[in-house]
Residue, then its C-alpha position, 0 to 999 in steps of 0.5 A: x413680327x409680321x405686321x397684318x398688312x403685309x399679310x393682307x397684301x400677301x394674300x390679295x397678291x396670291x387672289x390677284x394671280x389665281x385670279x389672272x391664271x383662272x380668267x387666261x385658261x377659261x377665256x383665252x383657251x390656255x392650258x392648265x399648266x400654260x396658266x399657272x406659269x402665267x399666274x406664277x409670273x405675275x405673282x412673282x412680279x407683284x412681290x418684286x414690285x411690293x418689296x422695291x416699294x416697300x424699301x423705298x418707303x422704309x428709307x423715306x422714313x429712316x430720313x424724315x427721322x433723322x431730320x425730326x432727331x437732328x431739330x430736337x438736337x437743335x433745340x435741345x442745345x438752344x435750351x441748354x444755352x439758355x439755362x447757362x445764361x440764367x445760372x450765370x445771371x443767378x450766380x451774379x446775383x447770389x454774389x452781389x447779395x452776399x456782399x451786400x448782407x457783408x456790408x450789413x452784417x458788419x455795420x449792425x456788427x459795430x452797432x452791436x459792440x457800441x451798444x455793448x460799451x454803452x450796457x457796461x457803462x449803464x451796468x456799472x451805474x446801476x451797480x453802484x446805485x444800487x450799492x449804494x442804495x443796499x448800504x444806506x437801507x442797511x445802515x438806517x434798520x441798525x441806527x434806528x435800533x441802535x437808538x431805541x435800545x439807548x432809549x429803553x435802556x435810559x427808561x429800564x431801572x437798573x434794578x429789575x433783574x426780570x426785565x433785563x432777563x426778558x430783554x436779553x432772551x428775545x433781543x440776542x435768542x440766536x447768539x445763544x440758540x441758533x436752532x430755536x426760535x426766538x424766546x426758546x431755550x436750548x436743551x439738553x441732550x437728555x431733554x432732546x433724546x426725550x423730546x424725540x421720543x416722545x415725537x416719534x410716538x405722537x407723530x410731532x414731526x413737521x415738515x419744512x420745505x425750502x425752494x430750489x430755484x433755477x438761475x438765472x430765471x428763479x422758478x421753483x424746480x424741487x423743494x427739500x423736505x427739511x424735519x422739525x421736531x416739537x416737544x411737548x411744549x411745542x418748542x421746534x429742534x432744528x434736524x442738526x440738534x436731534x439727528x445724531x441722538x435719534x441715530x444713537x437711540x436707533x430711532x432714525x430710522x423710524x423718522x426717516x420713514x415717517x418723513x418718506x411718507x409725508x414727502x410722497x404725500x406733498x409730493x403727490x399734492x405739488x404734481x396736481x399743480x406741476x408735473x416737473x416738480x420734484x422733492x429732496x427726501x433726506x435718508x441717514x446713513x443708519x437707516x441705510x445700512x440697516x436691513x430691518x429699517x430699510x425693509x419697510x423703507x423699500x417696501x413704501x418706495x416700491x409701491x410708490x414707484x411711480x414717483x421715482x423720478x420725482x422723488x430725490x434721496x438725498x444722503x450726505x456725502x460722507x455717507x457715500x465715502x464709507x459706504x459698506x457692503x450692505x449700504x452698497x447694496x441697499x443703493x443698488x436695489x433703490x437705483x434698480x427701481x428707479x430712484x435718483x440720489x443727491x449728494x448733500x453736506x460737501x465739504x471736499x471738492x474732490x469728487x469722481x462723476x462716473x463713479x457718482x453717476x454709476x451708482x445713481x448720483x443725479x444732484x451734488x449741492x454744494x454751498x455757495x461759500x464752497x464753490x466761491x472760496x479761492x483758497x479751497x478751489x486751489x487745493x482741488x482737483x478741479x476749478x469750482x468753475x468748470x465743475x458743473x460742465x465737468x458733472x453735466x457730462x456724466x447727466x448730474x446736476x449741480x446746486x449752489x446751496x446756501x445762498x445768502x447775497x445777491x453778489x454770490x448769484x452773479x458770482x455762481x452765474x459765471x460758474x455755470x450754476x443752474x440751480x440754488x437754493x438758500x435763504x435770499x430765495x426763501x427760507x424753509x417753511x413749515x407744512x402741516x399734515x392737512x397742508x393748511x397754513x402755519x399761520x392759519x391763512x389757508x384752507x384746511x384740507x387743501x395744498x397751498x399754491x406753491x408755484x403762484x410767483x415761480x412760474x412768471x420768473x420775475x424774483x418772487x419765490x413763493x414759499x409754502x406756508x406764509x406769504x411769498x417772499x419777494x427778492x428786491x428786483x433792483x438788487x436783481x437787475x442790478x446782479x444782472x447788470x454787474x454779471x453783463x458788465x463784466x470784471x472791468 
């Protein structure tokens, strides 16, 4: 592109030779065409001169360029050279730094392992003070009883029979009615069937709650909703006397419902408090397979949807080896909306996770005897100890059930057990409707605080009715330390 001062000189190039031309044919006396040659020379003699000029000038340039790149070359290569030197001093730092942190390392490293030597001894102390002191707290309680039972036997006279059959129903009640409370007589299974009639009429079923807790840190994850019946003595039958006859008479179902709505109802008290909560709801195996029962089962379920994760179902597990075609379907419809299941009462380790978990299976409780008997792990297909790595996969979760020494804590640690239940943490206890108290210390109307100690992790287990019940912290620490000190 012409640049516009080339232009102008161009044409003030043409003005100066008109201009010569004009002034040689008005002045001199030249002709006209003598003028214009003499212009036209002149014109021609500027443009030579303004193009050598020009050329000249552009090479002038092109130099003074040249020069400017060859400088910023220069400098350029100084700058590189410089950054080299600074890399090269980083790099020695970097090195000498990781040697040093080397040292360091290996230094706290031997620290570490001394300290390590010196837990395990401590540990194995603490242990056996504490077997110790266990021994010496248990032996004293039966001495002392040992001695009072002499003593009231040398002051009883041998001939009263009623003092003697009040002694013997309220010192041994367990050795002959393991499901009742003490001073309660068993039943029979027509008194029982009764009983539960007239319950299921009256609506005389409680509900008891039994904590899940989180190991090694015991909070209080889930609760299981356990059924007690009362007759109209007001005498409690434990589920495992009532629940094969209540399926015979065909009114487990019926109590299978009532026990759902209390359950949502306890539910929806304990998420005010926590959201994480869950509850354990047992379902039998007739209410599943039966179309009419589970038909208002899934109605209540379906418009309490919104608890489906925090509400478990729980069915044992010989009810998922004989599941039929209609139990099979009953399943699947309460997985559609959400339902997650639990495995209960297990007495064959030999289980297949993908087929559990296909279904909806998210819990397996397996008792703590289960897990820890050696004889019957040898004849699984899998070690109880890589059994919960082995559900994890498949997202279930395994729970030691019926935990009952701190001994078989330490012990299921090692297995990898993230949760437990049983009676070292807290045994069931009951919830009325109003959530008031069995011992009248609570407020009509108003839910317990169930998570009052879980939360803080310290081995207090709060309970729903009644006090908390507080696990020894030295038995605690010293499981602890036992587990840290390893089989040595």
């Amino acid at each position: 592109m012409i640049r516009i001062s080339t232009i102008f000189i161009a044409i003030c190039m043409v003005l100066v030779a008109a201009s010569l031309g004009l002034v040689l044919y008005s002045a001199a006396g030249l002709s006209g065409t003598e003028s214009a040659i003499v212009a036209l020379t002149a014109l021609t003699f500027l443009i030579l001169y303004n193009a050598v000029s020009m050329r000249l000038r552009d090479r002038t340039d092109v130099g003074a360029q040249i020069t400017d790149l060859s400088r910023g070359t220069a400098d350029l290569a100084r700058q590189v050279a410089e950054f080299g030197r600074r890399l090269a001093a980083v790099e020695g730092r970097v090195t000498s730094a990781n040697s040093t942190g080397a040292d360091r390392i290996q230094a706290v490293t031997g620290e570490i392992n001394e300290l390590g030597v010196l837990v395990k001894r401590l540990a194995a102390s603490v242990a056996g003070h504490d077997e110790l002191l266990s021994s010496t707290l248990l032996a004293a309680p039966s001495t002392a009883a040992n001695r009072v039972d002499s003593e009231g036997q040398r002051e009883l006279p041998p001939a009263s029979n009623d003092a003697g059959g009040v002694l013997t129903a309220t010192s041994a009640p367990v050795a002959t009615a393991p499901s009742f409370l003490p001073g309660q007589t068993a039943l029979s299974q027509a008194q029982i069937l009764t009983a539960v009639k007239n319950a299921v009429e009256e609506s005389r079923l409680d509900l008891y709650l039994q904590p899940t807790v989180t190991l090694p840190q015991r909070k209080v994850r889930f609760y299981e909703a356990v059924t007690r019946l009362r007759d109209d003595r007001d005498q409690i039958i434990a589920a495992d006397d009532f629940v094969g006859i209540a399926e015979a008479a065909g009114l487990i179902g019926r109590i299978d419902h009532m026990v759902m709505l209390r359950c949502v109802q306890v539910l929806r008290r304990l998420m005010v408090r926590n959201k994480e909560v869950g509850v354990f709801c047992n379902v039998a195996q007739a209410t599943l397979g039966n179309p009419a029962t589970f038909a208002q089962c899934l109605d209540f379920l379906e418009a309490n949807r919104a608890l489906a994760s925090s509400l478990v179902l729980e069915f044992k597990q010989s009810t998922f080896g004989n599941l039929g075609p209609t139990e099979t379907e009953h399943l699947a419809a309460l997985a559609q909306r959400g339902f997650r299941f639990s495995i209960d009462h297990v007495t064959d380790l030999r289980i297949e996770p993908r087929d559990l978990a296909d279904r909806g299976v998210r819990f397996i409780k397996v008792p703590a005897a289960l897990l820890l008997d050696q004889r019957r792990s040898s004849t699984s297909d899998i070690h109880p100890s890589d059994l919960s790595d082995l559900l994890g996969r498949y997202g279930i979760d395994l729970i030691a059930e019926r935990i009952e020494g701190e001994r078989a804590v330490v012990d299921l640690l090692d297995f990898d057990v993230r949760f437990g239940q049983g009676f070292l943490f807290a045994p069931p206890r009951p919830l009325r409707p109003e959530g008031a108290s069995a011992t009248g210390g609570a407020t009509p109307g108003k839910m317990p605080d169930t998570h009052q100690d879980s939360s803080h992790g310290s081995g207090k287990t709060a309970s729903i009715d009644g006090p908390a019940i507080d696990s020894s912290r030295a038995s605690g620490i010293a499981a602890l330390a036992r587990r840290a000190a390893g089989p040595g």
